[in-house]
C-alpha angles and dihedrals in degrees: 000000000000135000090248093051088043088058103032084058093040086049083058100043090050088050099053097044081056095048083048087050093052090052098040078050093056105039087049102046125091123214088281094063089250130135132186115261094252089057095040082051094055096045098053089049092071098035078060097057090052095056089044087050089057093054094054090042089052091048089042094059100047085055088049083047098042092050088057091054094061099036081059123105109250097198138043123262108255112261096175154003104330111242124208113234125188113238092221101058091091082074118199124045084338102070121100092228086063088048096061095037085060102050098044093055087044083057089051089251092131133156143135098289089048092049096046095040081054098054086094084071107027117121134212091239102057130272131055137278107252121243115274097247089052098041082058082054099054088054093051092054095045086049086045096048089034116079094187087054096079102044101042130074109269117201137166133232128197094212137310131037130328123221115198114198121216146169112257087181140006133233109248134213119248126209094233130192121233102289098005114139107250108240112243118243128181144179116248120221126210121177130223123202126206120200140199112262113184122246124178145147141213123238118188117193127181114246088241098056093036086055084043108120092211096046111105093204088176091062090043094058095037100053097042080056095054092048095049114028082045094061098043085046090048091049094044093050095049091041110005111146103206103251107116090336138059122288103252125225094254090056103138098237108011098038131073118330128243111283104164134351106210124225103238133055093231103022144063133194139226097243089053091055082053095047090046086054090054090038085086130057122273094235087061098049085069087089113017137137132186115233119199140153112259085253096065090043092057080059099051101048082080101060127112136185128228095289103052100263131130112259087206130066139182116234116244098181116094115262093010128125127223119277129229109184088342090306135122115253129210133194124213133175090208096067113103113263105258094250125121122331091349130130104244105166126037109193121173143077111315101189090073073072101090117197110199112214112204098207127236110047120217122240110180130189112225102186100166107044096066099038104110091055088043091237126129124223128217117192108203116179138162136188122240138153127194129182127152112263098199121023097190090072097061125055133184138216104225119198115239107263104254 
């Protein structure tokens, strides 16, 4: 069976324990909404194997995804006369020429010719610029390993600071008499830079596995990059405070704006998820997502509108997310916990969030720190900057203070 039926059945079998829960929901409670703790018990058991079940889908269909691409033709058929081109006409950390040398002095295979032929990429502050066909796959697995990746604006920037310029307030149109001068009005402009805050990691490998013929240790690094720089970057970009990272979307002046304030400490309604939706312009909800911790999904599951139905609903159709009030939903660790005065749900337009690339990422050989363990470390580190452009297109759902 393939991946797609797999999912496609899993989607259906999902669908089907959670409209068992709704109903076992519905039958147990009493009109306070209370059941006893065997049924409570019961009940969470399932809503926990469908929240298992999504895991497995979602890692289900990047494998599906990952086997087309490679399936994929990665050239283009031959129209006409082959022409011989030399790999090294790229130049710079392009070249093919750059990549093996790497990659040579990574796998301890130094000399004279690697580290001359390595002086295109080599920084100031020690280490090399990785080649430019490994430096596209660090930014596949960040985006891979990084929620907020997907959903934000992603630029790049060649070095130094980026100013981005934008209106703080807009011209207007006046109802004039005959003759009358028509009043200026302009729009009046305000910048925002963004910086290049420094993010790294350290990965360690034993000498036997690094001289391993078997051992990718391309794919090693890259991957264990991806894991942890993509974490620090989710949580940065979610509550990042500015100093020496980027300042997150829940940053309490410059972030995301006030949407709804809930009235209980603990709890949110349904009508206050709907008010949150409409806290925000039309024109911005084009595109919006809600963004929350597991904890305050598990809330909300058991949300309904004013009719009785489930606000929320689980996908069936193969590669789609859930749906909360026909909008994606994401889930991110990072959120705050639903609990008193935090603030449990994002909802807007994330891509009014910008994230600023510096391009040419650093892997550095350390051959001497982790000796006497026999291990060999590799220091890999980029540059990247994030703040909210615009904070009316992005609302939040603050807990009632206890």
């Amino acid at each position: 069976m393939s991946n797609k039926s797999k999912v496609l059945e899993m989607r259906q079998k999902r669908a089907d324990i959670w409209n068992r829960a709704r109903a076992f929901l519905n039958e147990r409670s009493d009109e306070n909404g209370m059941m006893s703790a065997e049924d409570t018990q019961e009940y969470e058991r399932m809503e926990k194997e469908v929240v298992d079940m999504a895991a497995v889908i979602d890692r289900l269909e990047r494998a599906d995804q990952m086997d087309r691409e490679m399936d994929s033709l990665v050239t283009p058929p031959l129209t006409g006369r082959p022409q011989r081109q030399d790999p090294d006409a790229r130049g710079g950390t392009r070249s093919e020429s750059y990549r093996q040398n790497f990659w040579d002095h990574m796998h301890g295979r130094s000399g004279y010719d690697v580290r001359n032929a390595l002086q295109v990429g080599e920084l100031s502050e020690g280490g090399y610029t990785v080649p430019d066909e490994f430096e596209h796959t660090l930014v596949e697995a960040l985006e891979d390993e990084n929620v907020m990746r997907g959903v934000v604006h992603v630029i790049t920037t060649a070095s130094g600071d980026r100013k981005i310029p934008m209106v703080v307030s807009r011209g207007a149109a006046s109802w004039i008499e005959e003759e009358q001068q028509i009043p200026e009005s302009d729009d009046a402009f305000g910048q925002i830079s963004l910086s290049a805050h420094k993010v790294g990691c350290m990965i360690k490998i034993s000498s036997e596995l690094l001289h391993d013929s078997a051992f990718d240790m391309a794919a090693y690094i890259a991957r264990e990059f991806g894991r942890r720089v993509g974490a620090a970057e989710e949580d940065a970009i979610l509550n990042g405070d500015g100093n020496h990272k980027p300042t997150g979307l829940l940053h309490d002046t410059l972030g995301a704006q006030l949407g709804v304030t809930s009235a209980a400490p603990a709890a949110f309604t349904a009508d206050e998820i709907i008010d949150l939706q409409h806290s925000i312009k039309a024109g911005y909800r084009r595109k919006a997502v809600f963004i929350m911790n597991d904890a305050a999904i598990q809330k909300l599951r058991k949300l309904k509108d004013g009719t009785g139905n489930y606000l929320w609903q689980p996908n069936v159709l193969y590669g789609q997310p859930d749906m909360l009030l026909n909008t994606r939903v994401l889930t991110s660790n990072y959120m705050p916990l639903p609990t008193a005065g935090n603030k449990a749900i994002l909802y807007g337009d994330m891509s009014q969030y910008w994230v600023a690339d510096r391009e040419g990422r650093s892997l550095q050989r350390l051959n001497e720190l982790y000796a006497d363990k026999d291990q060999i470390g590799f220091k890999i580190t980029q540059r990247m900057d994030g703040r909210l452009i615009l904070p009316e297109a992005v609302k939040v759902l603050q807990m009632k203070a206890a």
